[in-house]
mmCIF file of the N, C-alpha and C atoms, coordinates in Angstrom:
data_MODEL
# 
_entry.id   MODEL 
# 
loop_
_atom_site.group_PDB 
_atom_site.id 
_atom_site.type_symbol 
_atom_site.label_atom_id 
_atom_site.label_alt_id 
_atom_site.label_comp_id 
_atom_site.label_asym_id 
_atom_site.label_entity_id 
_atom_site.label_seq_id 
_atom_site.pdbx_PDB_ins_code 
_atom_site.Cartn_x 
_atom_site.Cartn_y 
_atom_site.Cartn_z 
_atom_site.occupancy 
_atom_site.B_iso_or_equiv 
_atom_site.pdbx_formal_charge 
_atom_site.auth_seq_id 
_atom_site.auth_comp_id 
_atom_site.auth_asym_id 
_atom_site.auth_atom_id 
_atom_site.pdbx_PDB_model_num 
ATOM 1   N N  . UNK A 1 1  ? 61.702 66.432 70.281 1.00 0.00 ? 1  UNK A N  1 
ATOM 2   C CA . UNK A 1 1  ? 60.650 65.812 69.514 1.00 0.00 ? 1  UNK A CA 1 
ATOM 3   C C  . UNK A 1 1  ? 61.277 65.041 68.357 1.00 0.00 ? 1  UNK A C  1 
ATOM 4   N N  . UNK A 1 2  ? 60.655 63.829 68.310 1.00 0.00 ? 2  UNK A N  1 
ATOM 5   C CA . UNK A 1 2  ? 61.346 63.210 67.202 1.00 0.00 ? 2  UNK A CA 1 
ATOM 6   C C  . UNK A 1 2  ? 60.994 63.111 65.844 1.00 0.00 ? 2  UNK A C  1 
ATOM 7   N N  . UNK A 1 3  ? 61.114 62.930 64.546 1.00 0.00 ? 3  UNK A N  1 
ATOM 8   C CA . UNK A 1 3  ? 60.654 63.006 63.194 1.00 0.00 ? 3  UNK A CA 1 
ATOM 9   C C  . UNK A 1 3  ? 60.708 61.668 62.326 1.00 0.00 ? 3  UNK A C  1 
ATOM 10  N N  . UNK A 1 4  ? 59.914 61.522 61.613 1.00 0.00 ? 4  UNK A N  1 
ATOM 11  C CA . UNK A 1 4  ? 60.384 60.213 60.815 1.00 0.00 ? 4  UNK A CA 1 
ATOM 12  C C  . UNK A 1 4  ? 61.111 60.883 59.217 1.00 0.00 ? 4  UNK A C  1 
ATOM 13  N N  . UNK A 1 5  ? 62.064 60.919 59.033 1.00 0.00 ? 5  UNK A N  1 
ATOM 14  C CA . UNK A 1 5  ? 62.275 60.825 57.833 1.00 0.00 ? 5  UNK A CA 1 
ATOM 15  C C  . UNK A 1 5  ? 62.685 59.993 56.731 1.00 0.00 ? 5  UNK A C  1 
ATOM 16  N N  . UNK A 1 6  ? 62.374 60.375 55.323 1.00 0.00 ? 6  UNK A N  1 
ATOM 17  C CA . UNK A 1 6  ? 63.073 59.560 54.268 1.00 0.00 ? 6  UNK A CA 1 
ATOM 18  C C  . UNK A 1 6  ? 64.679 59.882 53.750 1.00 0.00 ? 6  UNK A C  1 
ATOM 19  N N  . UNK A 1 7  ? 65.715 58.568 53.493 1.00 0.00 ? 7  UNK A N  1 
ATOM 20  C CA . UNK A 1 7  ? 66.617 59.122 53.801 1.00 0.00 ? 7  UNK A CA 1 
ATOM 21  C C  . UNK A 1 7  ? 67.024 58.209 52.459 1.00 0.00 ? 7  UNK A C  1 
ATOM 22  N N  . UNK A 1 8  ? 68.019 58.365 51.742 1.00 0.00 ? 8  UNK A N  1 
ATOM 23  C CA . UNK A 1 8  ? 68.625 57.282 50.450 1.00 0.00 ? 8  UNK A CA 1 
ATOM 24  C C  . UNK A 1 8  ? 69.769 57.393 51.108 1.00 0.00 ? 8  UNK A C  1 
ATOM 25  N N  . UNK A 1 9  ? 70.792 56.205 51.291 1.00 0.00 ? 9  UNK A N  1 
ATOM 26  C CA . UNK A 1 9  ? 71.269 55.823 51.513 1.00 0.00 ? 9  UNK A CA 1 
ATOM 27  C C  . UNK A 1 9  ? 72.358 55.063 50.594 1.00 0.00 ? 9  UNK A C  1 
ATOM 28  N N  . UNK A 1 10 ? 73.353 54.664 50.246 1.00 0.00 ? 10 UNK A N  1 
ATOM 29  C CA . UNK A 1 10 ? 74.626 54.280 49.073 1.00 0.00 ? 10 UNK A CA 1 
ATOM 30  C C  . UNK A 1 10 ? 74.173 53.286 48.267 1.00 0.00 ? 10 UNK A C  1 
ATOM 31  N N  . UNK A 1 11 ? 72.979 52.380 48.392 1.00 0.00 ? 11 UNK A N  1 
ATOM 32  C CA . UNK A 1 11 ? 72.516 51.452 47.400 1.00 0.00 ? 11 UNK A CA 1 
ATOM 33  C C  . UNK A 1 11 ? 71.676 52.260 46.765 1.00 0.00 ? 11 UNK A C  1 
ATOM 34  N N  . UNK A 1 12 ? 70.868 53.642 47.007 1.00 0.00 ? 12 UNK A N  1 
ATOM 35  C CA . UNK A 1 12 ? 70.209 54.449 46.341 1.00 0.00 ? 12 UNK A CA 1 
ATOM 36  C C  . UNK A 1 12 ? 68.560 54.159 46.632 1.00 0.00 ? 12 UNK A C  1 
ATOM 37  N N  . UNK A 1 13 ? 68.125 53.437 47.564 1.00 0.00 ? 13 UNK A N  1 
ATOM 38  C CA . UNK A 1 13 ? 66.796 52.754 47.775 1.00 0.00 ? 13 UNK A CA 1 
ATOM 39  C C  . UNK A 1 13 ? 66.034 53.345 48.641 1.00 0.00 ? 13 UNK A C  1 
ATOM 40  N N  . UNK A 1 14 ? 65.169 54.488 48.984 1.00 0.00 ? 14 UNK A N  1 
ATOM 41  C CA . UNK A 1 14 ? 64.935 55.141 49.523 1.00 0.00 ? 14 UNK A CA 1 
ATOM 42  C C  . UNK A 1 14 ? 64.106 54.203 50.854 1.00 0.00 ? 14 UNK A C  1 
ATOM 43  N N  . UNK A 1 15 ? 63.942 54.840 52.110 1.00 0.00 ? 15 UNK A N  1 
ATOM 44  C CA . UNK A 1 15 ? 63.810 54.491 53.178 1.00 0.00 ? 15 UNK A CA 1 
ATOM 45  C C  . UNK A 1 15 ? 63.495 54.921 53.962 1.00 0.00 ? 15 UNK A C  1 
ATOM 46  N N  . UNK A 1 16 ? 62.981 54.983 55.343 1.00 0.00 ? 16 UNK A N  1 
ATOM 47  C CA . UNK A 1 16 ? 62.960 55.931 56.101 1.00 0.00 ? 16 UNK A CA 1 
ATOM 48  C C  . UNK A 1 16 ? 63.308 55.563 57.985 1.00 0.00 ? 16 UNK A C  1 
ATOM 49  N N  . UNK A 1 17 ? 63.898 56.670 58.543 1.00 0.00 ? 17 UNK A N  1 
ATOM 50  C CA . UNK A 1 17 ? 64.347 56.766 59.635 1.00 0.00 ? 17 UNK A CA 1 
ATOM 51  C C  . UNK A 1 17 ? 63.673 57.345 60.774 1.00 0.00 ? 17 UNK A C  1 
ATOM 52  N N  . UNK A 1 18 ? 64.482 57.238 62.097 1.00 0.00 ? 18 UNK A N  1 
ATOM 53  C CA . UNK A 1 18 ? 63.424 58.798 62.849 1.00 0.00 ? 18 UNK A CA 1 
ATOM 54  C C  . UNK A 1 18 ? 64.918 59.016 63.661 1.00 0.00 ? 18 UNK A C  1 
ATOM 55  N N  . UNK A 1 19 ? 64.466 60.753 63.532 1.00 0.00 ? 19 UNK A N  1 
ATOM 56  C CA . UNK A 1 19 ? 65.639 61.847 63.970 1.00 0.00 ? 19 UNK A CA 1 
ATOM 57  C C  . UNK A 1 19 ? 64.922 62.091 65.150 1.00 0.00 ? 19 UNK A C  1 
ATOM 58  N N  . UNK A 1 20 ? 66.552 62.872 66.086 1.00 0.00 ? 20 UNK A N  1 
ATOM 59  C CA . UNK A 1 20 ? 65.300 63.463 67.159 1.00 0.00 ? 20 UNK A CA 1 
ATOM 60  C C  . UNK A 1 20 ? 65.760 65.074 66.926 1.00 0.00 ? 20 UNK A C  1 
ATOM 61  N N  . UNK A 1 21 ? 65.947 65.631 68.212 1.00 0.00 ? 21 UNK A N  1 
ATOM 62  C CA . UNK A 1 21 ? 65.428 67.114 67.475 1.00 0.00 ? 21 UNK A CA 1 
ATOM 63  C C  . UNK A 1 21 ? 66.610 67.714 67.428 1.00 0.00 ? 21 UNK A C  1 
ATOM 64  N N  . UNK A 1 22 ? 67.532 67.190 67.450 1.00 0.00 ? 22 UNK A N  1 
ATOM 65  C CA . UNK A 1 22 ? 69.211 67.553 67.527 1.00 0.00 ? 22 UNK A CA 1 
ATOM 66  C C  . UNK A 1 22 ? 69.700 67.106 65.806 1.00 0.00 ? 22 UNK A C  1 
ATOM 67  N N  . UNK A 1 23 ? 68.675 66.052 65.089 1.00 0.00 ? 23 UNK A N  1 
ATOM 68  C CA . UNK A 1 23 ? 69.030 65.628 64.109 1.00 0.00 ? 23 UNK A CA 1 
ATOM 69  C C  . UNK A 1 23 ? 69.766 64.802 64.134 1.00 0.00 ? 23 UNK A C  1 
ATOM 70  N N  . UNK A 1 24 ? 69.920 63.514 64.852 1.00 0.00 ? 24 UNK A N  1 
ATOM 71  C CA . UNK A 1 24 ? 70.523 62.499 65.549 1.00 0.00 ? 24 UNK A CA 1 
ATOM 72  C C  . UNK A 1 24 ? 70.063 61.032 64.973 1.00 0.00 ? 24 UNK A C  1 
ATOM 73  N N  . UNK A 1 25 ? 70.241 60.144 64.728 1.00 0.00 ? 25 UNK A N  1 
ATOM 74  C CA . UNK A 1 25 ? 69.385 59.424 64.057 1.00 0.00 ? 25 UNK A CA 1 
ATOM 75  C C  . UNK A 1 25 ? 69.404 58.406 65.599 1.00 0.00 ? 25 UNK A C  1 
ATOM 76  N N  . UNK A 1 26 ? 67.614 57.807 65.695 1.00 0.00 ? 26 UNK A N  1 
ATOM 77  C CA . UNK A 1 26 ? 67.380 57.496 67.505 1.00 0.00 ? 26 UNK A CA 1 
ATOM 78  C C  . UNK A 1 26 ? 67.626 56.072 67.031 1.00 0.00 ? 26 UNK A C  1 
ATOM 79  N N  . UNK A 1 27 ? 69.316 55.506 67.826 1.00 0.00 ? 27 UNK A N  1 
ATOM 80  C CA . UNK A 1 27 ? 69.480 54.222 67.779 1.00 0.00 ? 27 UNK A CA 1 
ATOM 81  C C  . UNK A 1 27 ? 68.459 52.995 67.813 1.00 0.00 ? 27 UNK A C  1 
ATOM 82  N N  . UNK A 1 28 ? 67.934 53.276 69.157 1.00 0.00 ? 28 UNK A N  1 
ATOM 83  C CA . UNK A 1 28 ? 67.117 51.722 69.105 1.00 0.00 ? 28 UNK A CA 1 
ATOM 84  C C  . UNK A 1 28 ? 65.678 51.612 68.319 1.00 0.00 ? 28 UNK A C  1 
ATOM 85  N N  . UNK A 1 29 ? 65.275 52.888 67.803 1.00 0.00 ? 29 UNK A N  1 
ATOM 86  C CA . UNK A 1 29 ? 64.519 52.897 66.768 1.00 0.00 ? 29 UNK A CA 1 
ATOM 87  C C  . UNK A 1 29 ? 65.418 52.470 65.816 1.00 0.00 ? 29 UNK A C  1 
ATOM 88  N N  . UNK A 1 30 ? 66.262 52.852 64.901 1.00 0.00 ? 30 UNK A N  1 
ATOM 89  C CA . UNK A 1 30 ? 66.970 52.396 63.627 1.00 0.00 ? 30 UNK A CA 1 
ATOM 90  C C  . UNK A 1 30 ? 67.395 50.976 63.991 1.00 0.00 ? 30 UNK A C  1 
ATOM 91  N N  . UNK A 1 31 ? 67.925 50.612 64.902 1.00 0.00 ? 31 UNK A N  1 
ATOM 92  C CA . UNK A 1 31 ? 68.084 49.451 64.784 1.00 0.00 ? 31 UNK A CA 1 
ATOM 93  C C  . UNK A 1 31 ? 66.729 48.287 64.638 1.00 0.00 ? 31 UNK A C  1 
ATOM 94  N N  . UNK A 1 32 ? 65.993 48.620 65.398 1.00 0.00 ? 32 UNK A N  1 
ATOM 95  C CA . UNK A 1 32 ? 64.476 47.595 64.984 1.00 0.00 ? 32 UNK A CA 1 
ATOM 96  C C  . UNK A 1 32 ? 63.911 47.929 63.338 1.00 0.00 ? 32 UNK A C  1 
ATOM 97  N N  . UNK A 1 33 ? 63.980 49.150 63.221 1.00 0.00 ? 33 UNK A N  1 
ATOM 98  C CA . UNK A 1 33 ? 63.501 49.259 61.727 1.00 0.00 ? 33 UNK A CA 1 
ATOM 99  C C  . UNK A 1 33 ? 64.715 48.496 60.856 1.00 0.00 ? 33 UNK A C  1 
ATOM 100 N N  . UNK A 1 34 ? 65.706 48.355 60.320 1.00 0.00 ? 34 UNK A N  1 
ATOM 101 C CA . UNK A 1 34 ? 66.637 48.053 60.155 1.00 0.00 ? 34 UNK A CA 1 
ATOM 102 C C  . UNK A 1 34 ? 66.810 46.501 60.253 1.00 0.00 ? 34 UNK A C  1 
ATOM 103 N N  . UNK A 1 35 ? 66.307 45.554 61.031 1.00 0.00 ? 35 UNK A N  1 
ATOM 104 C CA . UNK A 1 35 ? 66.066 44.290 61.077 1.00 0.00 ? 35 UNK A CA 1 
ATOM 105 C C  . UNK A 1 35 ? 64.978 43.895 60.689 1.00 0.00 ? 35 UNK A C  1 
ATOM 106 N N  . UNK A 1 36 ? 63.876 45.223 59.977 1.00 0.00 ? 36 UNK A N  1 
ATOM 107 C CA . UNK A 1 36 ? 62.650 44.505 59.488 1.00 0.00 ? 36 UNK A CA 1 
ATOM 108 C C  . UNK A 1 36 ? 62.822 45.216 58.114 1.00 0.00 ? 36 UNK A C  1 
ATOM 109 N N  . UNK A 1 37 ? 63.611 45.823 57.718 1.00 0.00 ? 37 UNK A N  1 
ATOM 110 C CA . UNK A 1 37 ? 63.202 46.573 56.255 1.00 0.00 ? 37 UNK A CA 1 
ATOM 111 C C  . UNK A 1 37 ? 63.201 45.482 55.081 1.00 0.00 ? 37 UNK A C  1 
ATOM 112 N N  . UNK A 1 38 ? 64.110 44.580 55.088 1.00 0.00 ? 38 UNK A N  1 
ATOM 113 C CA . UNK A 1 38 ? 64.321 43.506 53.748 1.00 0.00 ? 38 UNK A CA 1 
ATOM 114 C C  . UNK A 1 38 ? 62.502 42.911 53.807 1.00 0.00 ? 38 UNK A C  1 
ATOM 115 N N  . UNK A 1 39 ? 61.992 42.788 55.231 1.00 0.00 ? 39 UNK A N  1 
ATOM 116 C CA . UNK A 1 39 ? 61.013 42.120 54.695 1.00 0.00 ? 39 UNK A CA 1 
ATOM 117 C C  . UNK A 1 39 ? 59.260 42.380 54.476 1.00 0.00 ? 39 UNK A C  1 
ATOM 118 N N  . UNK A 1 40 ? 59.608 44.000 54.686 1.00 0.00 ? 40 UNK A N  1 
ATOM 119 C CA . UNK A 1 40 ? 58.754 44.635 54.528 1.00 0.00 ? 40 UNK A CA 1 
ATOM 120 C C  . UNK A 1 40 ? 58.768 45.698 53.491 1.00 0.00 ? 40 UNK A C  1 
ATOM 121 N N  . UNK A 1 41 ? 57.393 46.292 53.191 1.00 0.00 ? 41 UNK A N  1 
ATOM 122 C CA . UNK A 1 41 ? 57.326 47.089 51.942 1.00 0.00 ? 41 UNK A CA 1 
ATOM 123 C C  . UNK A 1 41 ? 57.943 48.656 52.406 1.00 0.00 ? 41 UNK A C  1 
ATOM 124 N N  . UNK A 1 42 ? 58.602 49.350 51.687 1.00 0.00 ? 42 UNK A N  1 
ATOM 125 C CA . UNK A 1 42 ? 58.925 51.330 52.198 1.00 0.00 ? 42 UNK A CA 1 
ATOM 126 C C  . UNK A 1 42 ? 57.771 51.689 52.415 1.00 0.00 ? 42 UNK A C  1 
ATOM 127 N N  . UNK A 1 43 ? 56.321 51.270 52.157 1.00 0.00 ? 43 UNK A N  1 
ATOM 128 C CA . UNK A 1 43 ? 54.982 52.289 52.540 1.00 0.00 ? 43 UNK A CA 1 
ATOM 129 C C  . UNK A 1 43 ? 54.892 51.586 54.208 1.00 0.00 ? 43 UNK A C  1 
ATOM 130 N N  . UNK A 1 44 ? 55.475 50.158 54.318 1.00 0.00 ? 44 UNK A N  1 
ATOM 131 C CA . UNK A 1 44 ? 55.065 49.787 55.652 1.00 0.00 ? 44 UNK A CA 1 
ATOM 132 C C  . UNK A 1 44 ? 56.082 50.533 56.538 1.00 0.00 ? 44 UNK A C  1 
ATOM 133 N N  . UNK A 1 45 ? 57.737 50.342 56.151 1.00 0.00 ? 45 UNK A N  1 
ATOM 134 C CA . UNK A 1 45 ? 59.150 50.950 56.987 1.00 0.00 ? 45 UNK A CA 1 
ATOM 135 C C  . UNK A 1 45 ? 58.668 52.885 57.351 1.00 0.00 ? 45 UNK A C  1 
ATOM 136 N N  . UNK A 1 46 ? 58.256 53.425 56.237 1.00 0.00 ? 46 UNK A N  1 
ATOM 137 C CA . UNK A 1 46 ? 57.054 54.711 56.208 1.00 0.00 ? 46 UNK A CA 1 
ATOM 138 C C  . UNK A 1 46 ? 56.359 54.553 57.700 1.00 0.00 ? 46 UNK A C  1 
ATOM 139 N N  . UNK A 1 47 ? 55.169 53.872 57.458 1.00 0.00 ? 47 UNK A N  1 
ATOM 140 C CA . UNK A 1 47 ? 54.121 53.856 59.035 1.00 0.00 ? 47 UNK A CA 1 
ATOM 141 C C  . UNK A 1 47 ? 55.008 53.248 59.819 1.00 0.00 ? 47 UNK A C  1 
ATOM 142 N N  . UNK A 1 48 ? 55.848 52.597 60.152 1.00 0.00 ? 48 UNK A N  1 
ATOM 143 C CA . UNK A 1 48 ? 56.331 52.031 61.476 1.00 0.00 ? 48 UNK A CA 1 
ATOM 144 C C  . UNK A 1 48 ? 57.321 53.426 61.928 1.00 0.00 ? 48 UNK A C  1 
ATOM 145 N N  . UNK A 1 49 ? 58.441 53.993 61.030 1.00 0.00 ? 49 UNK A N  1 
ATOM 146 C CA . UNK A 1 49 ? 59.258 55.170 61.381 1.00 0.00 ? 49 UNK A CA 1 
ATOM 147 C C  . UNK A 1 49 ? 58.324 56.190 61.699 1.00 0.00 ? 49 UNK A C  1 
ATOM 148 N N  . UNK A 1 50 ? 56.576 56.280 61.410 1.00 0.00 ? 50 UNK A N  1 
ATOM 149 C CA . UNK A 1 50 ? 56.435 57.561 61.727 1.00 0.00 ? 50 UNK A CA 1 
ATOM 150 C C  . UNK A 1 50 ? 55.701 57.334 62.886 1.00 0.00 ? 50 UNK A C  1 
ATOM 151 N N  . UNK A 1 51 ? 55.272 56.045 63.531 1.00 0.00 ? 51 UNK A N  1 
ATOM 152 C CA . UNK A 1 51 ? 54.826 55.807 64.379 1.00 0.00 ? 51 UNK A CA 1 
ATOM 153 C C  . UNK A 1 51 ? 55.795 55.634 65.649 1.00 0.00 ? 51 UNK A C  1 
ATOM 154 N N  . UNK A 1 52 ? 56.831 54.874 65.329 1.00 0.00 ? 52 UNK A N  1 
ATOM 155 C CA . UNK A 1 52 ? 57.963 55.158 66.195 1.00 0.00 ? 52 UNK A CA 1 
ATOM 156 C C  . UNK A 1 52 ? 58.123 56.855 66.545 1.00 0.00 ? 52 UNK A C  1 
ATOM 157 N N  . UNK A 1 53 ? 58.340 57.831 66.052 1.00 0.00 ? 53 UNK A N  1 
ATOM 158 C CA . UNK A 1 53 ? 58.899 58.466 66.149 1.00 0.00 ? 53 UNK A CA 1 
ATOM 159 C C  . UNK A 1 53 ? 57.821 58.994 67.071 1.00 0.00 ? 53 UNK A C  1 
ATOM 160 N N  . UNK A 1 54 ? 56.580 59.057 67.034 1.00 0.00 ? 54 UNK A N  1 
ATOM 161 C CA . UNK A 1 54 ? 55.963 59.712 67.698 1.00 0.00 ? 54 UNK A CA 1 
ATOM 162 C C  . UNK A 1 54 ? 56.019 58.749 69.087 1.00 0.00 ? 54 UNK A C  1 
ATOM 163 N N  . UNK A 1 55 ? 56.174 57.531 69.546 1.00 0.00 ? 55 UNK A N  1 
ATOM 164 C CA . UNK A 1 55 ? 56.313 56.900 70.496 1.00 0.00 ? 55 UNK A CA 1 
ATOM 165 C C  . UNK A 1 55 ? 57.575 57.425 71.199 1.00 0.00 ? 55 UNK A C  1 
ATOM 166 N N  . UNK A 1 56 ? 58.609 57.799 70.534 1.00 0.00 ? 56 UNK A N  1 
ATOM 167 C CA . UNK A 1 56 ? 59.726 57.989 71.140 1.00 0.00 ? 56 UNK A CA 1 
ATOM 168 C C  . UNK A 1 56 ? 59.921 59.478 71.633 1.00 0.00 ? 56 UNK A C  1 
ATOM 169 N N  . UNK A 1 57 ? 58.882 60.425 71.072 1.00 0.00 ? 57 UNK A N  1 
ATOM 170 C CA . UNK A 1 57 ? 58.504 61.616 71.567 1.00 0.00 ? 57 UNK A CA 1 
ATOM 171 C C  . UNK A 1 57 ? 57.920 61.420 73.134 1.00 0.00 ? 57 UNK A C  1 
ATOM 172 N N  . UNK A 1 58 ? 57.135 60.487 73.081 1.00 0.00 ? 58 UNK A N  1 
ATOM 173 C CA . UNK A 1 58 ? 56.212 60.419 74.408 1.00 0.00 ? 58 UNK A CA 1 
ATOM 174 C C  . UNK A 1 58 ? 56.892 60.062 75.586 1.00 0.00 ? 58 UNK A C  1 
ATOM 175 N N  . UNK A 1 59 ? 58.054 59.027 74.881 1.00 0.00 ? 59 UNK A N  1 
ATOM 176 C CA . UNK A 1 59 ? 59.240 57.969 76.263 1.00 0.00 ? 59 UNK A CA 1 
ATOM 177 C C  . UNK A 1 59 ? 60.354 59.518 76.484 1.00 0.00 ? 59 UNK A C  1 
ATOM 178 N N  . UNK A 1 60 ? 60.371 60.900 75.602 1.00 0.00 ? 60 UNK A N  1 
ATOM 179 C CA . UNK A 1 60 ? 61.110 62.073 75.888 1.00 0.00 ? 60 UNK A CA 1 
ATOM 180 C C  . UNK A 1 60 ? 60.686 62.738 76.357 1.00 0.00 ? 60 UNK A C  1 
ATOM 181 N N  . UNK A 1 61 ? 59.169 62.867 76.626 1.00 0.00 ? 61 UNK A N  1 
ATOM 182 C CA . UNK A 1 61 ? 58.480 63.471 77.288 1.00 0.00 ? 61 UNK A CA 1 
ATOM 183 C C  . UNK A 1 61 ? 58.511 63.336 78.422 1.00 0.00 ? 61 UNK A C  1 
ATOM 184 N N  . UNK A 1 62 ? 58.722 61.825 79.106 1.00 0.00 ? 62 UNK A N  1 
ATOM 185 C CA . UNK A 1 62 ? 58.280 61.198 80.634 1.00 0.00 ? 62 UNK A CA 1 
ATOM 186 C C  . UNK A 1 62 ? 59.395 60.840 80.925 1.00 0.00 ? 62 UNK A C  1 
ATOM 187 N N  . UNK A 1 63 ? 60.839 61.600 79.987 1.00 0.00 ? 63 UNK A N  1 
ATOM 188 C CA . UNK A 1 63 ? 62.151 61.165 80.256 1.00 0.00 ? 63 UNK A CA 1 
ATOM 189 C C  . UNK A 1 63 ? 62.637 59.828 80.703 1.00 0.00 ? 63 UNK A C  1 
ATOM 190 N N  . UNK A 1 64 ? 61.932 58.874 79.788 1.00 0.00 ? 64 UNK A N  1 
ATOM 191 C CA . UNK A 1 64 ? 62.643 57.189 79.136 1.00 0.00 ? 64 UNK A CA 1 
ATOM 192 C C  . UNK A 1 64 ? 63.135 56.731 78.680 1.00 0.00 ? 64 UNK A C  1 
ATOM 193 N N  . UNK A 1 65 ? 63.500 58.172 78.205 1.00 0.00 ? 65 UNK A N  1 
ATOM 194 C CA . UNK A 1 65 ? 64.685 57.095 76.910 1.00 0.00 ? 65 UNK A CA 1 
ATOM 195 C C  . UNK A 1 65 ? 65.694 56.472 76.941 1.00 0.00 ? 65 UNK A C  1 
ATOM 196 N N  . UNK A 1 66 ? 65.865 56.547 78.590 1.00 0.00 ? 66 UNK A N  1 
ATOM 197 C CA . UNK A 1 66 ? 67.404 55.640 79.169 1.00 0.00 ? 66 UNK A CA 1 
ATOM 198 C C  . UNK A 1 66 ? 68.568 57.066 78.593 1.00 0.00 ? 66 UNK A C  1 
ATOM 199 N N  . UNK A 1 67 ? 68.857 57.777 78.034 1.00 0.00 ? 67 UNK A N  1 
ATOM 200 C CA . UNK A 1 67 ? 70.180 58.870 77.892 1.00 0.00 ? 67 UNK A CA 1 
ATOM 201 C C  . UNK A 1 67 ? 70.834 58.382 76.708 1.00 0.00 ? 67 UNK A C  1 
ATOM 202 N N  . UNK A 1 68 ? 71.354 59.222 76.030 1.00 0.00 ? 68 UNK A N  1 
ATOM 203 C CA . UNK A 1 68 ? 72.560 58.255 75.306 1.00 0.00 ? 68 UNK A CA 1 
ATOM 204 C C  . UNK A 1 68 ? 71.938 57.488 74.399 1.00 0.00 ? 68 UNK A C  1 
ATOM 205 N N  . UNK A 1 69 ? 70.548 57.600 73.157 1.00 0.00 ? 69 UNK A N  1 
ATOM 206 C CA . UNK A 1 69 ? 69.912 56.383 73.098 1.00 0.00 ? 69 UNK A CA 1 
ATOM 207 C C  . UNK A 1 69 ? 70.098 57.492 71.396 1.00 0.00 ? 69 UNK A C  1 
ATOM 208 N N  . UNK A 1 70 ? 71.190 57.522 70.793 1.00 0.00 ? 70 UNK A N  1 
ATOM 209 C CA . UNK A 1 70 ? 71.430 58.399 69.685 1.00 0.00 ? 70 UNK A CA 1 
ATOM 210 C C  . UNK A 1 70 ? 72.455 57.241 69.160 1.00 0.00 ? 70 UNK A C  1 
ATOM 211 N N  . UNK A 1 71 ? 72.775 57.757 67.959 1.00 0.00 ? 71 UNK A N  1 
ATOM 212 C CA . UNK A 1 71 ? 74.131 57.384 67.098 1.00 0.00 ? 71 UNK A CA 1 
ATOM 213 C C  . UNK A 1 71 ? 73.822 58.542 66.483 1.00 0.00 ? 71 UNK A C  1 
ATOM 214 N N  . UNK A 1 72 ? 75.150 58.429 65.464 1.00 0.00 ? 72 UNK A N  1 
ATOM 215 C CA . UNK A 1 72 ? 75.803 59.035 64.380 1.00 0.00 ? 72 UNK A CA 1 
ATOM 216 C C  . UNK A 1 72 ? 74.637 59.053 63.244 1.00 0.00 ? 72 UNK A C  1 
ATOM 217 N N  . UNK A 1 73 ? 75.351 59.535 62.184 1.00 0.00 ? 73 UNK A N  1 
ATOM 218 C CA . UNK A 1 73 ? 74.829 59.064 60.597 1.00 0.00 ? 73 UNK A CA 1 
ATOM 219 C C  . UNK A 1 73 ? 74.350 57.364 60.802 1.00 0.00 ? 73 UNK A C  1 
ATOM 220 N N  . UNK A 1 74 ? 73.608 57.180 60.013 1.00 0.00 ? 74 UNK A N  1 
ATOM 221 C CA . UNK A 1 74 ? 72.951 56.046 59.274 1.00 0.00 ? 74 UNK A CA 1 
ATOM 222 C C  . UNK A 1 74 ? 73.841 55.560 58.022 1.00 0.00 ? 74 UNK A C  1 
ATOM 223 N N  . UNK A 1 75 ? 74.494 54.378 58.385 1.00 0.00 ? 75 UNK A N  1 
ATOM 224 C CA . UNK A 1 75 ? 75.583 53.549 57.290 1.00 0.00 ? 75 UNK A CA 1 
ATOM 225 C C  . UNK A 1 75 ? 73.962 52.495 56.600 1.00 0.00 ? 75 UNK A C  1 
ATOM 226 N N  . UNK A 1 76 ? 74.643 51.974 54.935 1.00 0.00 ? 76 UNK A N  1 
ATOM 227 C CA . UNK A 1 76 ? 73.724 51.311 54.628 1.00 0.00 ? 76 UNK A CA 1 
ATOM 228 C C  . UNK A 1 76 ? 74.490 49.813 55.087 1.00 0.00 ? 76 UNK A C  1 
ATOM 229 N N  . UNK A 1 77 ? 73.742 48.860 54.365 1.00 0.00 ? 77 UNK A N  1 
ATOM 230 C CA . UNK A 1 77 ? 74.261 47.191 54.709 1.00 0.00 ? 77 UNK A CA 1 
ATOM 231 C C  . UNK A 1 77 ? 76.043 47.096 54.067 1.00 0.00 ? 77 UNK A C  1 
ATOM 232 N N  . UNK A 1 78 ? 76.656 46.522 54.967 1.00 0.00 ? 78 UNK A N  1 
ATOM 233 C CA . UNK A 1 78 ? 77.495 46.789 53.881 1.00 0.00 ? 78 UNK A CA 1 
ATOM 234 C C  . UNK A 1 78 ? 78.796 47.416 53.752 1.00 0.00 ? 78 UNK A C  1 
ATOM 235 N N  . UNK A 1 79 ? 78.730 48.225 54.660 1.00 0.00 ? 79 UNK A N  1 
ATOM 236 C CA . UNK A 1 79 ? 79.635 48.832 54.826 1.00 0.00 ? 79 UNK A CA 1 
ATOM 237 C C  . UNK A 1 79 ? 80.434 49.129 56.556 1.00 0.00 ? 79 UNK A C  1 
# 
């Protein structure tokens, strides 16, 4: 099951992500959030991570997620 959380990150700007239940941060979710955060508000990056996360529960449910669909830690811009 996956989670949306808030996470601060090395510029100190709080944000938010979605984990799955290993505590994994779910790549192709972070990456789409991540190409929209500069231009959206944290209450909007908020509803899209927690809506993702529950979408990406449902594609784990009906086993979609393609495998392998994890990374590591969450780096900020930048580094």
């Amino acid at each position: 099951m996956a989670h949306s959380l808030a996470v601060r990150p090395a510029n100190g700007q709080r944000t938010w992500t979605v984990i799955d239940e290993k505590y994994r941060t779910v790549a192709p979710v972070e990456i789409w959030l991540e190409a929209h955060r500069q231009l959206w508000s944290p209450n909007t990056v908020r509803g899209y991570a927690t809506s993702l996360a529950q979408w990406w529960t449902f594609l784990e449910q009906r086993d979609e997620t393609g495998g392998g669909a994890v990374a590591g830690p969450r780096r900020s811009r930048g580094s």
